[in-house]
C-alpha positions as CSV (number, residue, x, y, z in Angstrom):
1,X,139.2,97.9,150.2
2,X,140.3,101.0,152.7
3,X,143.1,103.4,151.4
4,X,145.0,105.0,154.3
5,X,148.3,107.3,155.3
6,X,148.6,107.2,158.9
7,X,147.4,105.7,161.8
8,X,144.6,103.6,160.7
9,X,141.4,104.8,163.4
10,X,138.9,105.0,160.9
11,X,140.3,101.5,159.5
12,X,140.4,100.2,163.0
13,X,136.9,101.1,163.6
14,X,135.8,99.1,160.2
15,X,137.5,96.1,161.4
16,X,136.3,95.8,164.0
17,X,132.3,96.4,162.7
18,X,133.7,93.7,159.9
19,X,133.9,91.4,162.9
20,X,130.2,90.7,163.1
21,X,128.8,88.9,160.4
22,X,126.1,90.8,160.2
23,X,127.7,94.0,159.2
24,X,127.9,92.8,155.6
25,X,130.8,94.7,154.8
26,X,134.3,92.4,154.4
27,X,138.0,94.4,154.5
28,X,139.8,92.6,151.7
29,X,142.9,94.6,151.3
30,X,144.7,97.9,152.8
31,X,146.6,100.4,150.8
32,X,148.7,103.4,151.8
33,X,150.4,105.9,150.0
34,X,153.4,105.6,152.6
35,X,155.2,102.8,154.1
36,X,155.7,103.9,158.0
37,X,151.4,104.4,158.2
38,X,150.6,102.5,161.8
39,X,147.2,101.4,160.1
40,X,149.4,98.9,157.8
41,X,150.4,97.2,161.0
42,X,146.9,97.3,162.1
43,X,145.6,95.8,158.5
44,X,148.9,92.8,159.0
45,X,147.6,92.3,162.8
46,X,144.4,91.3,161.3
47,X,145.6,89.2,158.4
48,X,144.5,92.0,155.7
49,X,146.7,92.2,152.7
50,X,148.2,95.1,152.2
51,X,150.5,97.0,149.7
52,X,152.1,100.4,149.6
53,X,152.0,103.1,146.7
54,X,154.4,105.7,147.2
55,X,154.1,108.5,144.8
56,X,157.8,109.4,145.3
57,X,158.3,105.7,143.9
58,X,157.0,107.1,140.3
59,X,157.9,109.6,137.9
60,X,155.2,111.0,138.1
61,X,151.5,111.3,139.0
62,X,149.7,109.5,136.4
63,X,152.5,106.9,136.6
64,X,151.3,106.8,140.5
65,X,148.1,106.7,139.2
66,X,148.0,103.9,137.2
67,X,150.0,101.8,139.2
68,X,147.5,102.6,142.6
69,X,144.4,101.5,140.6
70,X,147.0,98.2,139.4
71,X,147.2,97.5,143.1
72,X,143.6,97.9,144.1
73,X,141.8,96.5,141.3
74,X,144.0,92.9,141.6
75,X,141.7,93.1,145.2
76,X,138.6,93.7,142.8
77,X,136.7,95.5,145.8
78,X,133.3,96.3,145.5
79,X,133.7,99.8,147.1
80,X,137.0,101.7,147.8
81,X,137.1,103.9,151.3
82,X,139.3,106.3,151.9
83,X,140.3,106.3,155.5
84,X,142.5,109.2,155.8
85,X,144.3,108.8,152.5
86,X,146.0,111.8,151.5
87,X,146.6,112.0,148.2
88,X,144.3,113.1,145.5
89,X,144.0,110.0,143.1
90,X,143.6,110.8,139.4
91,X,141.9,110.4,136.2
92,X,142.8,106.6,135.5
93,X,141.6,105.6,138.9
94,X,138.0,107.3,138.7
95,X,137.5,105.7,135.7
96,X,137.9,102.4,137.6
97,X,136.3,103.4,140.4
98,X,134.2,105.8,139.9
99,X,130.5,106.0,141.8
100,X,132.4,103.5,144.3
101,X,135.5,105.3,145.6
102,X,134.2,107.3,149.2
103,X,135.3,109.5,151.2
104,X,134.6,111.4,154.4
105,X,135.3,115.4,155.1
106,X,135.1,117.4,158.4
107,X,132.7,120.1,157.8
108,X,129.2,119.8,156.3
109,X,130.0,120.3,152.8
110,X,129.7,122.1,150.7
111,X,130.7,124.4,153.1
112,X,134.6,124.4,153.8
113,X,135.8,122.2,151.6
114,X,139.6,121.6,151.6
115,X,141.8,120.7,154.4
116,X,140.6,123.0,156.6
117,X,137.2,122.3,157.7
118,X,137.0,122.8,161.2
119,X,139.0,125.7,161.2
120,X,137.2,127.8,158.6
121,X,133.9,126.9,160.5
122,X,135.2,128.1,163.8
123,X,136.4,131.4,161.8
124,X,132.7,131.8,159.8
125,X,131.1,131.4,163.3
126,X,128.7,128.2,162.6
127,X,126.8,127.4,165.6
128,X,126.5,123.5,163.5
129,X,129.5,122.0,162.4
130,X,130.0,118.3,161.5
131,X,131.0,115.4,158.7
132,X,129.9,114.7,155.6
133,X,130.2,111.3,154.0
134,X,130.6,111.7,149.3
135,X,131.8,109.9,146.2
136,X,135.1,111.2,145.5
137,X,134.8,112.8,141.9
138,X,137.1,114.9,139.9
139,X,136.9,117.9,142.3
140,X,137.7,118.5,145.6
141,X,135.1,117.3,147.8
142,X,132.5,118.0,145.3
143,X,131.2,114.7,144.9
144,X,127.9,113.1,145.9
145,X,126.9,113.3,149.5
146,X,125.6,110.3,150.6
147,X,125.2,111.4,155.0
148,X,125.9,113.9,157.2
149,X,126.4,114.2,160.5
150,X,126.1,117.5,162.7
151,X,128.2,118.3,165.6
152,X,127.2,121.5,167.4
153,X,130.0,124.0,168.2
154,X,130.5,125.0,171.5
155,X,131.3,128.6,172.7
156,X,134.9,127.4,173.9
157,X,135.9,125.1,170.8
158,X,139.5,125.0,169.4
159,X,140.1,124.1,165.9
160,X,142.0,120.8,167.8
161,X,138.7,120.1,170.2
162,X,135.6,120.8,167.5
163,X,138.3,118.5,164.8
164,X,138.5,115.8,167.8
165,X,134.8,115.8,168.3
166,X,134.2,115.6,164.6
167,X,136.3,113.3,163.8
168,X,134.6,110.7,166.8
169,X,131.2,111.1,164.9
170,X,133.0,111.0,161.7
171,X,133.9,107.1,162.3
172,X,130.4,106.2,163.7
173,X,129.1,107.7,160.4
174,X,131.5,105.7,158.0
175,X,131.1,102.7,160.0
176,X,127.5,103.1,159.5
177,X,127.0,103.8,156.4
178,X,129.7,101.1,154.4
179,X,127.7,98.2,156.7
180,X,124.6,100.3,155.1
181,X,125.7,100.1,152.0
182,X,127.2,96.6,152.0
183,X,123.9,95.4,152.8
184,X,121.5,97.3,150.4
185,X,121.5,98.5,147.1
186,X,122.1,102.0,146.3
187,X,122.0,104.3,143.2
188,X,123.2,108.1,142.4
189,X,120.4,110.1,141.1
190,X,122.0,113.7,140.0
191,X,123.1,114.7,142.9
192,X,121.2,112.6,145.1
193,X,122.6,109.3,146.6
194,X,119.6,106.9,147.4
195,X,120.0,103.4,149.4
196,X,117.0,100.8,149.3
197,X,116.4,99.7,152.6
């Protein structure tokens, strides 16, 4: 299951690993948080299911909530990705789908967490900036890591050319790692996210 709200690259990029049967790793629904998002027509192109959740549809944001882990657990995916999905889900869903919900953040956390990865690297003065690939927990980007990906900074880089560069190795790593994942089994240990094989 792959939660989006826009255009649908890293969903694209899934899709198309999903392709090969050996990537283990099946799309079996697309959600979004917003009806316009180019990645639903993306999801329909390919015959995925989709639905939308609006939070403006709700009264509020447990209502949302509730009715977002309604919509993804009638899928009953074995792991949720969020693909550029930006809303913060809430209590009811991590109960569901806690330990299996992901996500992927553009800085090497848990340095610069929060929306503005790239930007708050460039102004610290890494010389290694990069991805990092977690289980979504309570907090904000404080979950598990399971990778991480560097990408070195160059002496030129803009916020928009070191987030373009991340985000390229960002896609490879997701892509990667929910085929990994897919295929093996895997356990959280603390803080330490183990896959066998």
């Amino acid at each position: 299951m792959v939660l989006i709200s826009g255009g649908g690259s890293n969903l694209a990029a899934l899709l198309e690993a999903a392709a090969d049967p050996g990537y283990g790793a099946t799309v079996v629904a697309v959600g979004a948080d917003r009806p316009g998002c180019a990645g639903l027509d993306i999801a329909r192109a390919a015959g995925i299911p989709t639905f939308v959740e609006r939070l403006g549809d709700h009264p509020d944001r447990d209502t949302w909530d509730a009715a977002l882990t309604h919509a993804v657990a009638e899928h009953a995916p074995d792991l949720v990705i969020s693909a550029g999905f930006l809303k913060l889900v809430g209590a009811r869903f991590l109960a569901e789908f806690g330990g299996r919900y992901l996500n992927t953040h553009n800085a090497l956390l848990p340095a610069f967490p929060g929306i503005h990865g790239p930007r708050e690297a460039l102004a610290y003065g890494v010389k290694l900036a990069g991805a990092t690939l977690f289980v979504v927990d309570e907090g904000v980007d404080t979950g598990v890591i399971i990778a991480q990906c560097a990408v070195p900074v160059l002496d030129d880089d803009t916020e928009e050319s070191l987030t373009e560069r991340i985000k390229v190795a960002e896609r490879v790593q997701l892509v990667e790692y929910t085929g990994r994942l897919a295929r093996h089994p895997w356990r959280v240990e603390g803080r330490r996210f183990v896959i066998d094989g």
